[in-house]
VOPAGU-2260 file (C-alpha; in pm, 1 decimal, decimal comma):
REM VOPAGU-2260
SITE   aa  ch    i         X         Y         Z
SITE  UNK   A    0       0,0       0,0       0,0
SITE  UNK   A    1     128,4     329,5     -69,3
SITE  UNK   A    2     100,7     599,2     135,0
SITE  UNK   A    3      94,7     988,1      40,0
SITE  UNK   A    4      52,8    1308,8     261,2
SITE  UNK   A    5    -118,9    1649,6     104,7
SITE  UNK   A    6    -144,7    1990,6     246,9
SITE  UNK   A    7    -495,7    2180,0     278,1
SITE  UNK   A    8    -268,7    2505,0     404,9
SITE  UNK   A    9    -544,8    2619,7     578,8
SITE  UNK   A   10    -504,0    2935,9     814,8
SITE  UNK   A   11    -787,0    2828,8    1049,8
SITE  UNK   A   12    -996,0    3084,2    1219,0
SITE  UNK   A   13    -704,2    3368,0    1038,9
SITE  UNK   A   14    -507,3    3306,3    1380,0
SITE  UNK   A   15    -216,2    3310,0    1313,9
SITE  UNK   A   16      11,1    3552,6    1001,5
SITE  UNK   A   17     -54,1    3344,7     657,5
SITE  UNK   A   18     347,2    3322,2     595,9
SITE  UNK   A   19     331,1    3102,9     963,7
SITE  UNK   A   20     106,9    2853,4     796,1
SITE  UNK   A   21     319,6    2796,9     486,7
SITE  UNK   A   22     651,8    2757,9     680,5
SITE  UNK   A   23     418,4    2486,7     901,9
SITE  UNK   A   24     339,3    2267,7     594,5
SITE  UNK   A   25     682,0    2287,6     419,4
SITE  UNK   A   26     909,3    2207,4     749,6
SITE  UNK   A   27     649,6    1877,6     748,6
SITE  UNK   A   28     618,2    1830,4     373,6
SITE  UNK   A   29    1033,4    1829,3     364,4
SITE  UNK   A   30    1056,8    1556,5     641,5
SITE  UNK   A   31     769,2    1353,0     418,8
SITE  UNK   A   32    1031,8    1342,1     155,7
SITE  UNK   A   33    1248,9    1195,6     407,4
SITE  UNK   A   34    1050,6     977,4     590,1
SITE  UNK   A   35     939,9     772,8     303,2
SITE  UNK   A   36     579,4     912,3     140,8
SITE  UNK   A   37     488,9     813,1    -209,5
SITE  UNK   A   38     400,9    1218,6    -257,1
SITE  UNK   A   39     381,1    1512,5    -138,9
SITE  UNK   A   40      42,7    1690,2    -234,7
SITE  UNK   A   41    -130,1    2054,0    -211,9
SITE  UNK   A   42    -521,4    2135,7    -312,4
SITE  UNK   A   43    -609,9    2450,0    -512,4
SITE  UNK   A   44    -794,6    2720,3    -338,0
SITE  UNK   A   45    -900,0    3114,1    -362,7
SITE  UNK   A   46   -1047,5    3385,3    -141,8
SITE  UNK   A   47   -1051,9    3243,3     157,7
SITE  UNK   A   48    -781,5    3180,2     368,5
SITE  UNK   A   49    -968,1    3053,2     671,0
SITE  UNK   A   50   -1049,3    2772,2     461,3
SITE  UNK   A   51    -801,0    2678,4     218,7
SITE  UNK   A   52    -491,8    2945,7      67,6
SITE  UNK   A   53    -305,0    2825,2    -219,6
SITE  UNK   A   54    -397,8    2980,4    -571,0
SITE  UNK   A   55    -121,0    2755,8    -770,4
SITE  UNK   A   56     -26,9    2448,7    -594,9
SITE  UNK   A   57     209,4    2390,9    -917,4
SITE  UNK   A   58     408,0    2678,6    -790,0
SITE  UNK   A   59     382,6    2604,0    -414,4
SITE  UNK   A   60     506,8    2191,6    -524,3
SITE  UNK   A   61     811,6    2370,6    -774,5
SITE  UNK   A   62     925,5    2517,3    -467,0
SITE  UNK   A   63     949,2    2158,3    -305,1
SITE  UNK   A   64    1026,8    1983,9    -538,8
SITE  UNK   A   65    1388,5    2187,4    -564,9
SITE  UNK   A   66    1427,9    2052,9    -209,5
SITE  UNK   A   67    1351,6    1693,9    -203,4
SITE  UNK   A   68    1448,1    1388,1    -371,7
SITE  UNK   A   69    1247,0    1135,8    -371,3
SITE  UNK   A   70     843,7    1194,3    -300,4
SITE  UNK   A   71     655,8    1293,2    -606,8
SITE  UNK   A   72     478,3    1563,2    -661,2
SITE  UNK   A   73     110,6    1605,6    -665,6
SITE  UNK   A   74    -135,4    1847,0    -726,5
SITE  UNK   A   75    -395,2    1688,3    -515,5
SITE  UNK   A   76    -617,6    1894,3    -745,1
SITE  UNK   A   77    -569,4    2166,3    -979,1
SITE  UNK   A   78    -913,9    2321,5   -1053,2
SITE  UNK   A   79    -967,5    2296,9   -1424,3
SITE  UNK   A   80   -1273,5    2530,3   -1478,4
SITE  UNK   A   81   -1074,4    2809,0   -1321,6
SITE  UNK   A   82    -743,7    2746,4   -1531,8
SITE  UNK   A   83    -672,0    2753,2   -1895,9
SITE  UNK   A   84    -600,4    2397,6   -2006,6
SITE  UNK   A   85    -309,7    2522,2   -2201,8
SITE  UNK   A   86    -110,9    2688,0   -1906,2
SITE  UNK   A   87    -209,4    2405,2   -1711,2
SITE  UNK   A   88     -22,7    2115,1   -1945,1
SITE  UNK   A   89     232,9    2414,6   -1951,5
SITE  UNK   A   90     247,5    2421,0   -1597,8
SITE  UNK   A   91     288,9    2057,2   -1550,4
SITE  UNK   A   92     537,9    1969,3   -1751,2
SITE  UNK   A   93     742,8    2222,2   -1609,6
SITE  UNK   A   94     702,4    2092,4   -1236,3
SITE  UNK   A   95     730,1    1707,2   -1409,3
SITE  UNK   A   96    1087,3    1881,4   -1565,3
SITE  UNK   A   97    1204,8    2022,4   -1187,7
SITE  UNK   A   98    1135,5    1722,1    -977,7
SITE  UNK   A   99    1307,7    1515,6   -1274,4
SITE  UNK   A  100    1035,6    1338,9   -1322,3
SITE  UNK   A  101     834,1    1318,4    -962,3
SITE  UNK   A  102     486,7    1507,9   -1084,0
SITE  UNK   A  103     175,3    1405,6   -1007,4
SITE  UNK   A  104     -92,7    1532,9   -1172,7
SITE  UNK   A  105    -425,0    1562,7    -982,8
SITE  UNK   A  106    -763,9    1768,6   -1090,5
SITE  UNK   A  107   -1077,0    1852,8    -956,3
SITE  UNK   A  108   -1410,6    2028,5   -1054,7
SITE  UNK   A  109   -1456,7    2282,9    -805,9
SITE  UNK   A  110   -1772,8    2324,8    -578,3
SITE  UNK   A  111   -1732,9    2665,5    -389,8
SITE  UNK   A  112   -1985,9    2930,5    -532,3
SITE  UNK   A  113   -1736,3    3235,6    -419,6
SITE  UNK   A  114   -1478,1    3094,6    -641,9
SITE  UNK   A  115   -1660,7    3062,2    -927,0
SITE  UNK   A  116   -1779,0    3398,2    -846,7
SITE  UNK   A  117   -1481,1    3538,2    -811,5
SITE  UNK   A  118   -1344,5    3438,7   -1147,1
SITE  UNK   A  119   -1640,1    3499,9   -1306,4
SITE  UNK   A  120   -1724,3    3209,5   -1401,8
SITE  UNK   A  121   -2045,5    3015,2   -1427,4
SITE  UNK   A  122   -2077,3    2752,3   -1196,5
SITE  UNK   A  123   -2378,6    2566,7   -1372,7
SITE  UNK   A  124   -2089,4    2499,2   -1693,4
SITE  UNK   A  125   -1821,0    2300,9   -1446,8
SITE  UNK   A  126   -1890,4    1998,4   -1570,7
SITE  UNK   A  127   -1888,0    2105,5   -1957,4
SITE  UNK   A  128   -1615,4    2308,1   -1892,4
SITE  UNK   A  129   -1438,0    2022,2   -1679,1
SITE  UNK   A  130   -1502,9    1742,7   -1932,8
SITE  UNK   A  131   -1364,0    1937,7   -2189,0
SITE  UNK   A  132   -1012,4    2077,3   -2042,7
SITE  UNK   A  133    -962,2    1744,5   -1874,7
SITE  UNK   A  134    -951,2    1544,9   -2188,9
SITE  UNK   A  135    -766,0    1857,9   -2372,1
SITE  UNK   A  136    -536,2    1818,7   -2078,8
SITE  UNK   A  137    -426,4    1456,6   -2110,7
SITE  UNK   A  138    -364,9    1442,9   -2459,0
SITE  UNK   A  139    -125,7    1726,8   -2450,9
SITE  UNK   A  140      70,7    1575,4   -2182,1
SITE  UNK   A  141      74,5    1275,4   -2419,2
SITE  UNK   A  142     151,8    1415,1   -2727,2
SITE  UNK   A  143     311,7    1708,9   -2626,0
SITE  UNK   A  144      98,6    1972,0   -2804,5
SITE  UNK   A  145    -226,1    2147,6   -2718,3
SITE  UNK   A  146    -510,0    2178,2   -2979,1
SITE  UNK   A  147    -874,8    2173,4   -2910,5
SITE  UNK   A  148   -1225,2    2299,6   -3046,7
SITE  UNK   A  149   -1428,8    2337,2   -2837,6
SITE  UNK   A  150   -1672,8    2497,6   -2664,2
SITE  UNK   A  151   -1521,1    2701,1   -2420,7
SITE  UNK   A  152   -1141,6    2605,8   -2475,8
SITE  UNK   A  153   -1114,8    2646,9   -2892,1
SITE  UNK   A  154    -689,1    2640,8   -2913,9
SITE  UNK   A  155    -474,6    2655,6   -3225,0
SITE  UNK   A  156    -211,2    2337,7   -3183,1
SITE  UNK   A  157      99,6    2477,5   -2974,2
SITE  UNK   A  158     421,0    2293,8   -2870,1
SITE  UNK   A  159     492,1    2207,4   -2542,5
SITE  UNK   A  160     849,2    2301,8   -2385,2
SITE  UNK   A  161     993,4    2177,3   -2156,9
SITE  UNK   A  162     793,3    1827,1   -2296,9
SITE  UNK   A  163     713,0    1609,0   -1969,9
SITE  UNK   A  164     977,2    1355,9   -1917,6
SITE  UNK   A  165     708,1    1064,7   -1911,1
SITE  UNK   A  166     398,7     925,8   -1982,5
SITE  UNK   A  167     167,9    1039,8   -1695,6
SITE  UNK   A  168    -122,6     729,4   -1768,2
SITE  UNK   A  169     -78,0     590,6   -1394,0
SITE  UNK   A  170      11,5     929,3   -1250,9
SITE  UNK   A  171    -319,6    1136,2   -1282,9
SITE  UNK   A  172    -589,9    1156,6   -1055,6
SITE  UNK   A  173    -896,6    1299,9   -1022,4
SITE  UNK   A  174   -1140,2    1409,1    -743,8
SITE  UNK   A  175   -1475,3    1266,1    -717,1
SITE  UNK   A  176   -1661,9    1379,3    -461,7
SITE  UNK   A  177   -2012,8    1264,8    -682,0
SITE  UNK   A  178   -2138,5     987,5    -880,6
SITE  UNK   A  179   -2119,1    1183,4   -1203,9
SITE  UNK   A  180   -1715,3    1290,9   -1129,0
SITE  UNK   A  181   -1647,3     864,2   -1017,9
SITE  UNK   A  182   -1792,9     801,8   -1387,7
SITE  UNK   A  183   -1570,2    1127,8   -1529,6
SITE  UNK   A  184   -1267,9     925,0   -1350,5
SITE  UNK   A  185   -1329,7     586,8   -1506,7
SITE  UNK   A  186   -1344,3     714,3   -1825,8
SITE  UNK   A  187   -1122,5     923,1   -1849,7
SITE  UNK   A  188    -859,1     609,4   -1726,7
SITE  UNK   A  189    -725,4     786,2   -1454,3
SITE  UNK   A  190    -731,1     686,7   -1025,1
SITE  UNK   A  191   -1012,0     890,8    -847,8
SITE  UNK   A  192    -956,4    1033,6    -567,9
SITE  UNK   A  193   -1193,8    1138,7    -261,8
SITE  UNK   A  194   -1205,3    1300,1      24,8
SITE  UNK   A  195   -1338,3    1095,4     335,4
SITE  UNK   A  196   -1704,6    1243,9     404,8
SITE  UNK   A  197   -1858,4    1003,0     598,3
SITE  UNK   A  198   -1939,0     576,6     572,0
SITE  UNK   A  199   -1680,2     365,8     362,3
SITE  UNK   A  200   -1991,6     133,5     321,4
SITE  UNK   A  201   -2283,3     349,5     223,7
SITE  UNK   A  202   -2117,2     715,3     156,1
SITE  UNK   A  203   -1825,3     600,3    -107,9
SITE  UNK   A  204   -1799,6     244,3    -186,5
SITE  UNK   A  205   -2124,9     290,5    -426,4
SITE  UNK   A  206   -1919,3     591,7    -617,0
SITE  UNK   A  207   -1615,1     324,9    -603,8
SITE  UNK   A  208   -1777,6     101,1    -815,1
SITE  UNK   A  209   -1927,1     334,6   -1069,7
SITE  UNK   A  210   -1583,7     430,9   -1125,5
SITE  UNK   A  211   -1486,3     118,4   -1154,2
SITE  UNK   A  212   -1744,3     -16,9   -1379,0
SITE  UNK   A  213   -1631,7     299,7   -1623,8
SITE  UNK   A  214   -1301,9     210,9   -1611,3
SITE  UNK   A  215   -1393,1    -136,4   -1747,0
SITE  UNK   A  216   -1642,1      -4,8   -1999,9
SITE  UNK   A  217   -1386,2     233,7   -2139,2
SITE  UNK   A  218   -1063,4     125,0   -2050,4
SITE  UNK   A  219   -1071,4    -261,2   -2071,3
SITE  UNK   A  220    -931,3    -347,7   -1784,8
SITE  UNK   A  221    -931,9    -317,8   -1407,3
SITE  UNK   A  222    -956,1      89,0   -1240,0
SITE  UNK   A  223    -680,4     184,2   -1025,0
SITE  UNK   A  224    -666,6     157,7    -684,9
SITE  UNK   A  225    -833,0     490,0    -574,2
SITE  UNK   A  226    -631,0     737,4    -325,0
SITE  UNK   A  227    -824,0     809,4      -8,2
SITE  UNK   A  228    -782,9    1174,0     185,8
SITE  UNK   A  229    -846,2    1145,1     544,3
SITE  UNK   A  230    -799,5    1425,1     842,8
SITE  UNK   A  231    -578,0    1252,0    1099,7
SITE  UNK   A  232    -450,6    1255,2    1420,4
SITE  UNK   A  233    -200,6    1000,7    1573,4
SITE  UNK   A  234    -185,2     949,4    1957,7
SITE  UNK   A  235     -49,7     696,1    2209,6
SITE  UNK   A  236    -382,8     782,6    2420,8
SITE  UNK   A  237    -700,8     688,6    2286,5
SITE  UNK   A  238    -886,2     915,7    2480,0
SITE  UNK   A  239    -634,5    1198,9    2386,4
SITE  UNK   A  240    -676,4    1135,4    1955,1
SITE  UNK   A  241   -1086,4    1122,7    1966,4
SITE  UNK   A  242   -1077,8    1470,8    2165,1
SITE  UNK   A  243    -817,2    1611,6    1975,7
SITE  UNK   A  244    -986,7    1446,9    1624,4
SITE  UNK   A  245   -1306,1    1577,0    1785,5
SITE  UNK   A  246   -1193,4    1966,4    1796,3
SITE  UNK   A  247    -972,0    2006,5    1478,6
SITE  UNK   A  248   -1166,2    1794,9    1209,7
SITE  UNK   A  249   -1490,9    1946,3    1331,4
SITE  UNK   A  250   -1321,9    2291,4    1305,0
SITE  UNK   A  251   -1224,7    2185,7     966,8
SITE  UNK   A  252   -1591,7    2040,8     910,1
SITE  UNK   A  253   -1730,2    2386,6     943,8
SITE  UNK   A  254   -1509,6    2544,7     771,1
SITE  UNK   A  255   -1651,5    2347,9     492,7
SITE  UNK   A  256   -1988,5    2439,6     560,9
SITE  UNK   A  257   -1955,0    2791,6     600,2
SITE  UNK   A  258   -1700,5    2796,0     254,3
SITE  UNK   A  259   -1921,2    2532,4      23,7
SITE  UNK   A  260   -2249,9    2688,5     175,4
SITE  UNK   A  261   -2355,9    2375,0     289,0
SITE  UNK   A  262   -2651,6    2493,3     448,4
SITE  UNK   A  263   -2770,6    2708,1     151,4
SITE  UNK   A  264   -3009,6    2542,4     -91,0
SITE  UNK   A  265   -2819,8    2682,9    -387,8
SITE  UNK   A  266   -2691,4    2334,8    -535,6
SITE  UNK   A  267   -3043,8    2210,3    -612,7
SITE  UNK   A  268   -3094,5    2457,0    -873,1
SITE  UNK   A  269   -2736,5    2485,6   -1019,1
SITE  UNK   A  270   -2665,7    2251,7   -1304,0
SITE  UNK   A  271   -2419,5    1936,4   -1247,4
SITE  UNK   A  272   -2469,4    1993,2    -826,9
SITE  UNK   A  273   -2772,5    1819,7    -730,9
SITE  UNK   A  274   -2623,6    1556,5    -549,6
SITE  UNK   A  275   -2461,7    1809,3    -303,6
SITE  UNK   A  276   -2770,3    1924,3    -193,2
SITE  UNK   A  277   -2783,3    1576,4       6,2
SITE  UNK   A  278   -2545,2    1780,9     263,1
SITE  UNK   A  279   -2823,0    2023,9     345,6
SITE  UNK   A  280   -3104,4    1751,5     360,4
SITE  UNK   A  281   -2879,5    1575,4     623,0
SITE  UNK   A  282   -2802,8    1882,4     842,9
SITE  UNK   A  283   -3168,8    1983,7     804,7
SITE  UNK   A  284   -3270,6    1606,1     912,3
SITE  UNK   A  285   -3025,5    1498,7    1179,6
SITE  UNK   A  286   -2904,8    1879,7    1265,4
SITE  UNK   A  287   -2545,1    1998,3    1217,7
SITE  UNK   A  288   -2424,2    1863,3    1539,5
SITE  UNK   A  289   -2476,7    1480,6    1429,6
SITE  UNK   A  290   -2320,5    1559,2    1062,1
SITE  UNK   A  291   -2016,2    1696,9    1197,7
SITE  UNK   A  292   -1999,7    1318,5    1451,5
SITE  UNK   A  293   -2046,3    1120,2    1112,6
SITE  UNK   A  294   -1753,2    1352,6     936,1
SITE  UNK   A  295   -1546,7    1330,7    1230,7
SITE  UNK   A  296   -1598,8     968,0    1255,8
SITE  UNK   A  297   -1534,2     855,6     827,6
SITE  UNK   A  298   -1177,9     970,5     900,8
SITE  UNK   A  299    -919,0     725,9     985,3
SITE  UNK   A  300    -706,4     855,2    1345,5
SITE  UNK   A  301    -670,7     709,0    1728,9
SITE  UNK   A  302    -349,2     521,0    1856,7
SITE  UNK   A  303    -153,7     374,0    1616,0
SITE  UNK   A  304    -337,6      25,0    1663,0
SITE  UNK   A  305    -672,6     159,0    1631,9
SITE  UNK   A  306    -567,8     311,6    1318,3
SITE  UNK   A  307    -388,5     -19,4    1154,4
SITE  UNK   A  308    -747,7    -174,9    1228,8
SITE  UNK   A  309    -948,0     104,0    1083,8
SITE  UNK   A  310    -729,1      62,0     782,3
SITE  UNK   A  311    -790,3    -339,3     787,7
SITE  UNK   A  312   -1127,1    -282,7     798,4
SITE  UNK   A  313   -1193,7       0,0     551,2
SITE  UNK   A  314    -972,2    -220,3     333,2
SITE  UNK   A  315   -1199,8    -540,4     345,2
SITE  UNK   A  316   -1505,2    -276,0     252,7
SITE  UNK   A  317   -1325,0    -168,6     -69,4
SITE  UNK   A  318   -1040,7    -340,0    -127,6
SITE  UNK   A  319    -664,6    -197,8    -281,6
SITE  UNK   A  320    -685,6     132,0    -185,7
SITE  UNK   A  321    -394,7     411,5    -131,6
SITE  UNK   A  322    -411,0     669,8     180,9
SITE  UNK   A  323    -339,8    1031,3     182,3
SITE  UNK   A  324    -299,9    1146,0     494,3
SITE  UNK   A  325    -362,6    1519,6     592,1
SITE  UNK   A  326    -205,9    1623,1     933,8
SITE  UNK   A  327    -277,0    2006,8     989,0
SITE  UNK   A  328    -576,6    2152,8     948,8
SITE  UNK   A  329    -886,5    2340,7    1159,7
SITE  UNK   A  330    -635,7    2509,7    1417,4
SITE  UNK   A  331    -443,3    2147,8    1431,7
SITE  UNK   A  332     -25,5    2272,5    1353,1
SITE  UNK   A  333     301,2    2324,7    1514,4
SITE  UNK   A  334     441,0    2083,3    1746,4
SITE  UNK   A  335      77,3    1859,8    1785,0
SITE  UNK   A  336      53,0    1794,9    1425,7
SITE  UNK   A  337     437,1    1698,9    1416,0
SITE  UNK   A  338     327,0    1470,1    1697,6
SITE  UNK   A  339      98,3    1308,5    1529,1
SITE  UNK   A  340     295,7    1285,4    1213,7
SITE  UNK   A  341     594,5    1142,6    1396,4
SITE  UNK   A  342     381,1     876,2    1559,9
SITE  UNK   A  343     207,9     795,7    1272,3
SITE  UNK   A  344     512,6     791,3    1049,2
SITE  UNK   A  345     706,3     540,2    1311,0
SITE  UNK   A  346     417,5     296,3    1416,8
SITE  UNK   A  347     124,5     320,4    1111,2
SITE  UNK   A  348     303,8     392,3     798,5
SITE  UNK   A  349     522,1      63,8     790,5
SITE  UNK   A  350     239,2    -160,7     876,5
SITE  UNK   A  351      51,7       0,2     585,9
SITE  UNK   A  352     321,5     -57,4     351,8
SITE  UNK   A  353     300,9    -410,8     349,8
SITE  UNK   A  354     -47,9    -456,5     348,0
């Protein structure tokens, strides 16, 4: 099993000065590199620091990438609507070129309304806008040109330079946080990726096998294993981990709601977001107190034992899988999350290896 590491770089609450935040995740990203991840990853994110701060995690994994050797690279989502898919294959290649060959490539859809907003873009046209650069995308990290006409991205064919220094079929990923982006991932033949939200049993492993059953349809063969992002925390003290898993993923939980709008009924009437007005439903039915216990509860943390089993068992829900594990976030940093990380990194990580 391999196991990866992103950052969310989320200044939590604005507490502390943004520049603190950065030097947080890069002082644990750098020891990742040493301590034996499969990658090092970063999300895309704009306008709101409290949630999520990094407008070009290409740029933020460059600047790694000159300092490590080993870990790749991943942008544990680049945000197509919101980039042109020309700079983006541009973009790649070029980080694929300075980690000699480490990138990852990872991309997303985007949910947050403000973002859209603030680019000016129509949020109803993600997933015709998505479909389109993410195909546009992989062929000119194949081919090493860009040409398209289409709808929203029409481009005259361009060379590439620097040209990637491989193939990147079994290095892309994509989020899929809904049924239609699982089905998006399967055919497009690259390994979704999700967020943990809730139930392995009734919350994802449905998703997991539509993309799966694209992957066969299109591909001919078996789907990747997909990558799994859960909030952590690591501690010898099981009482200690569930009240410390307790405050900072439900700080990060909220943050979600108040950023995605969660409790707004805007998704039901905007085009390709339907299914995320489930989130509302469930806050409205259970109240918000009981969805933040299930969100708290779908992520993977406790001593490392209790971990290892949560592992074993999410593992005989859905089978191969790969972990990416996310250790600072809602007010979580400093010398606690490098606690957990150590811990985790000594007494999880190995056992996880071999399974």
């Amino acid at each position: 099993m391999k196991v990866h590491m992103t950052n969310l770089i989320q200044n939590y609450h604005n507490a502390v000065p943004d520049h603190e935040i950065y030097l947080d995740q890069i002082a644990l990203s750098l020891r990742a590199d040493e301590d034996g991840y499969e990658s090092i990853g970063c999300v895309e994110h704009h306008f709101d620091p409290g949630y999520s701060m990094c407008p070009d995690n290409t740029q933020f994994l460059s600047f790694l990438a000159g300092q490590t050797k080993n870990a790749k690279m991943h942008t544990t989502a680049v945000i197509l609507p919101w980039n042109d898919p020309m700079r983006v294959v541009e973009k790649i290649a070029l980080l694929d070129n300075l980690s000699n060959g480490r990138a990852m490539f990872g991309m997303g859809r985007g949910l947050a309304r403000r973002e859209f907003e603030g680019f000016g873009i129509e949020m109803g046209e993600s997933r015709e806008r998505f479909d389109e650069a993410a195909a546009m995308i992989i062929r000119g990290l194949e081919d090493g040109y860009v040409e398209n006409d289409g709808k929203y991205y029409p481009q005259t064919k361009v060379a590439v330079h620097p040209t990637p220094l491989g193939t990147f079929r079994g290095r892309t990923t994509c989020v899929a946080m809904s049924p239609d982006s699982a089905v998006a991932a399967g055919r497009l033949g690259v390994a979704m990726m999700a967020f943990i939200q809730g139930p392995m049993e009734t919350m994802h492993l449905p998703m997991i096998e539509q993309y799966r059953e694209a992957y066969r349809e299109t591909q001919g063969g078996e789907a990747p294993p997909p990558l799994m992002i859960d909030l952590t925390y690591c501690h010898q003290d099981s009482a200690e981990a569930r009240r410390v898993a307790y405050e900072h993923v439900g700080n990060y939980y909220m943050s979600c709601v108040e950023h995605y709008e969660f409790g707004g009924r805007h998704f039901e009437s905007t085009k390709g977001y339907a299914s995320y007005a489930a989130a509302k439903e469930a806050i409205d039915a259970y109240g918000l107190d009981a969805v933040v216990d299930i969100y708290v509860n779908g992520q993977i943390w406790g001593t490392p034992e209790e971990m290892i089993a949560k592992h074993e068992e999410r593992k005989a829900i859905v089978g191969e899988y790969e972990p990416i594990m996310v250790f600072q976030y809602g007010g979580l940093m400093g010398q606690k999350a490098a606690g957990s990380y150590d811990l985790f990194t000594r007494e999880v990580m190995p056992t996880l290896q071999k399974m």
